[in-house]
N, C-alpha and C positions, 0 to 999 in steps of 0.2 A: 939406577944409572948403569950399572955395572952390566944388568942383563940385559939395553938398550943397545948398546956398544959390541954383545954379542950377536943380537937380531942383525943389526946393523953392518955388520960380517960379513953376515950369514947374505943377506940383502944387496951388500958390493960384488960377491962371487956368484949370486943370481944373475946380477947383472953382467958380467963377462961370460956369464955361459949364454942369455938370451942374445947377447952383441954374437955371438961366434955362431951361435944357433938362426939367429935370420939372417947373417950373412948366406950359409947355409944353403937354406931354404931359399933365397931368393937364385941362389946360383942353381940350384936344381929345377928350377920351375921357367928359366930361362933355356936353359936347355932341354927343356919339355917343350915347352912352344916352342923351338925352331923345329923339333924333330916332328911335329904335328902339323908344322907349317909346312914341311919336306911334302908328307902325308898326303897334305890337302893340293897341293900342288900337282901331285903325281894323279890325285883323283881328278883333278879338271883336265889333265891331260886326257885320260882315258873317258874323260863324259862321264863318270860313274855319279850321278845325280844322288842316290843317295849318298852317299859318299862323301861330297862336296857338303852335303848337309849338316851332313853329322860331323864334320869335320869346323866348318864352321861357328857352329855352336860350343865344340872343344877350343878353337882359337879363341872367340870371344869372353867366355868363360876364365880362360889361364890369364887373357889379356886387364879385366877387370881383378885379378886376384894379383898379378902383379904389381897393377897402381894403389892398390888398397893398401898391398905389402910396404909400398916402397913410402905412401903417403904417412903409414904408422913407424917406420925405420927413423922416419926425418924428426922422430919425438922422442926416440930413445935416447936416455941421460941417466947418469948415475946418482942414485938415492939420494936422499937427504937425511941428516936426522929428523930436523925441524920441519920437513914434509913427512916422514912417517909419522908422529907422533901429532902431529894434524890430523892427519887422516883418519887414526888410530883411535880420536878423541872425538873427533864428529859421528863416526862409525856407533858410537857408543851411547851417544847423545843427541843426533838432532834429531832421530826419529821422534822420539819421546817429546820434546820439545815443539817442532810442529804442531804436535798433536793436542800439546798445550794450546799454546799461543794462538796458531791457525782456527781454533774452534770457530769463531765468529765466523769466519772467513766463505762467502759461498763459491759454489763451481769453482774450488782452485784445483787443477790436477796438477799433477806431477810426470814427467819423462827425463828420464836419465841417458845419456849414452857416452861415450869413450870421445877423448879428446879430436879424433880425426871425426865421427860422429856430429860432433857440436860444430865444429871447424864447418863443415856442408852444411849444417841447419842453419849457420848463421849466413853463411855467403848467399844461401839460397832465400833467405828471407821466410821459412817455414817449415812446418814439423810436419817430415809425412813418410811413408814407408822407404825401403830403398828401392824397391819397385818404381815407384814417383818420381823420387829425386832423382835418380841415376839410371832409372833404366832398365836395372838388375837387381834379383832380391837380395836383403842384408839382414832381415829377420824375418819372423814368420807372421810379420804385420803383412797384412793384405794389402790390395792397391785403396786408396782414400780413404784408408785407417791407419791409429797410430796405439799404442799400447801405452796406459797412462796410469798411476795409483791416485789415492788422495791421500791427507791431510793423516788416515790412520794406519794406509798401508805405503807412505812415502817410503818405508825401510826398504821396500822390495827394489825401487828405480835406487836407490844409494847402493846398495849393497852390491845389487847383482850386473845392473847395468851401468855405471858412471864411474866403474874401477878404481873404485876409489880404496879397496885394501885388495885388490884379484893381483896386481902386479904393482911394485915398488920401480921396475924400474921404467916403467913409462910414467908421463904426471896422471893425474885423475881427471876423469872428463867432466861434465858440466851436470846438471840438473836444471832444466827449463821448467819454471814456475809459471803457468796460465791457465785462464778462464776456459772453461768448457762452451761450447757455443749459448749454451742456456739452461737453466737450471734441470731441465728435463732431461738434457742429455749427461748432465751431472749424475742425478738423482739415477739414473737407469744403467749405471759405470757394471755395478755385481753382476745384470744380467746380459751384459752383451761383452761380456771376456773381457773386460774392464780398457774398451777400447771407444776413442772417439772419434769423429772426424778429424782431417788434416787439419789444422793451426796453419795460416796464413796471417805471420803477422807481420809482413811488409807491407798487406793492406789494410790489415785490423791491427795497429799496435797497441792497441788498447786489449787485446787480448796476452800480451806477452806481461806478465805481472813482474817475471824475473829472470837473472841468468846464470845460478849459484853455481860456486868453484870453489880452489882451494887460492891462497895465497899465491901460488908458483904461478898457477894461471891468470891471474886476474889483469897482467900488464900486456899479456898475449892477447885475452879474449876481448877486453877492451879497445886493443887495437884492430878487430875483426870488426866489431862493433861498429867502430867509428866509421870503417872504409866499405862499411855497406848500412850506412845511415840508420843503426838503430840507437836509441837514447840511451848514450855508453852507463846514464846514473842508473841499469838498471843487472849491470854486472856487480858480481857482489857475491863476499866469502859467507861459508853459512852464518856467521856469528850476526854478519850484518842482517841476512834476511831475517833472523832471528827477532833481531830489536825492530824491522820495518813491521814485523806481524805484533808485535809488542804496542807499535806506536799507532796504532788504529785501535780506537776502542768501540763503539756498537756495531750493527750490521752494517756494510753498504747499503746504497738502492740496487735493484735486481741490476744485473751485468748488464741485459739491453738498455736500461738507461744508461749505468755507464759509460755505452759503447757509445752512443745517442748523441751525449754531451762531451764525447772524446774527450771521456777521464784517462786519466794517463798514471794515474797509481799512484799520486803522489800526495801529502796532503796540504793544502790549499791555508795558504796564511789569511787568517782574517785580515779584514780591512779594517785597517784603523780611522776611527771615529775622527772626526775636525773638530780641533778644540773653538770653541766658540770665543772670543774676548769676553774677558769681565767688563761688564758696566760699573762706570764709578759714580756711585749713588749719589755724590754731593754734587757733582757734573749736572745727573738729570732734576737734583732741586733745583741748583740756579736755571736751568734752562725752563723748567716749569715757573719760578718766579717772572720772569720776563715774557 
């Protein structure tokens, strides 16, 4: 406890230097793009065509690095314990655990990304580079591919990409649980840079199998959910995904069935039988006597 409380220190004074450091930073990059805006002004004055181009391309650039800035600024908040020591404990453990549990489990990939990340995949309805989604790149996924692990390398989207222990003083971002388009493009993840097609699943939501978080997030991400019509039962801290890989026991039917029968990931209560009435045997003797 004693060295928690240290960490934890250590983690509130991180956080006032990142508060003072993107204040910072966003005041230097605003007065970068006006001074490039001056720039590009004076090049249309003069017709310098190239000039205008290049100059363009610098406003556009600063102009998307601004909004990015300012959209992850609006997320900064001061530690937690009870969020470190989450984070701290999934970090440690659910890889391993997936890799349990998930075994049955076919074509489920994995994509991780930071809270403002998840915020755009969800509003947009689908997982796809930021080439795609925005216009402008934001990793080095190409256009109509997305960068995904599975079930034995899920550690790689938790660790590296869903922030979930890189900085304390933002929350952690999401981990999106889905079906790869078909078992083939599953099975082929090693040889093509472990990358698949786009996930569309405001058209296929039967491809969205989940939408893991940490606790701090789940009242947030729920409410995205809601306000762009995805089935919010499918937000959920890891413990819960946990038990949902837990709660399926043999293989599915391949995913295109599935998809086919718009399975929706959930599992389906039997139908209970109709109690039939007893016959009262002494009933059908006198009735047989007459």
């Amino acid at each position: 406890m004693e060295n928690t409380e240290k960490i934890m220190e250590l983690l509130h004074q991180g956080y006032i230097t990142d508060k003072m450091r993107e204040k910072t930073r966003l005041h230097k990059m605003e007065i970068s793009l006006k001074k490039n805006n001056m720039e590009y002004k004076k090049a249309v004055e003069a017709n310098d065509k190239a000039s205008i181009a290049a100059y363009q391309d610098i406003l556009n650039a600063s102009v998307n690095e601004i909004h990015t800035l300012k959209e992850k600024q609006a997320f900064l908040r001061e530690p937690t314990t009870n969020d470190y020591l989450y984070r701290m404990q999934q970090k440690q453990t659910f890889a391993s655990k997936v890799a349990k549990y998930a075994e049955h489990k076919e074509a489920w990939c994995f994509h991780g990304t930071d809270i403002v990340g998840a915020k755009h995949i969800i509003e947009s309805g689908q997982i796809s580079s930021g080439a795609d989604r925005l216009g402008h790149a934001t990793s080095f996924d190409p256009r109509g591919k997305i960068s995904v692990t599975n079930k034995d390398t899920v550690g790689t989207s938790v660790e590296q990409y869903m922030n979930l222990t890189g900085n304390f003083s933002y929350p952690a971002g999401c981990l999106f649980a889905i079906r790869a388009k078909d078992k083939t493009e599953y099975d082929k993840l090693s040889s093509t840079g472990w990358m698949i097609d786009n996930v569309n699943f405001k058209d296929n939501p039967g491809r969205l199998v989940a939408i893991i978080t940490t606790p701090e997030n789940i009242e947030t991400v729920t409410k995205w959910a809601k306000e762009n019509h995805i089935d919010v039962k499918k937000v959920m801290d890891f413990e819960k995904f946990i038990e949902k890989c837990k709660g399926y026991g043999p293989k599915f039917p391949p995913v295109r069935d599935q998809m086919r029968m718009g399975y929706d990931d959930e599992p389906k209560p039997k139908a209970e039988k109709k109690q039939q009435p007893q016959k009262n045997p002494l009933l059908i003797q006198k009735v047989r006597q007459h």
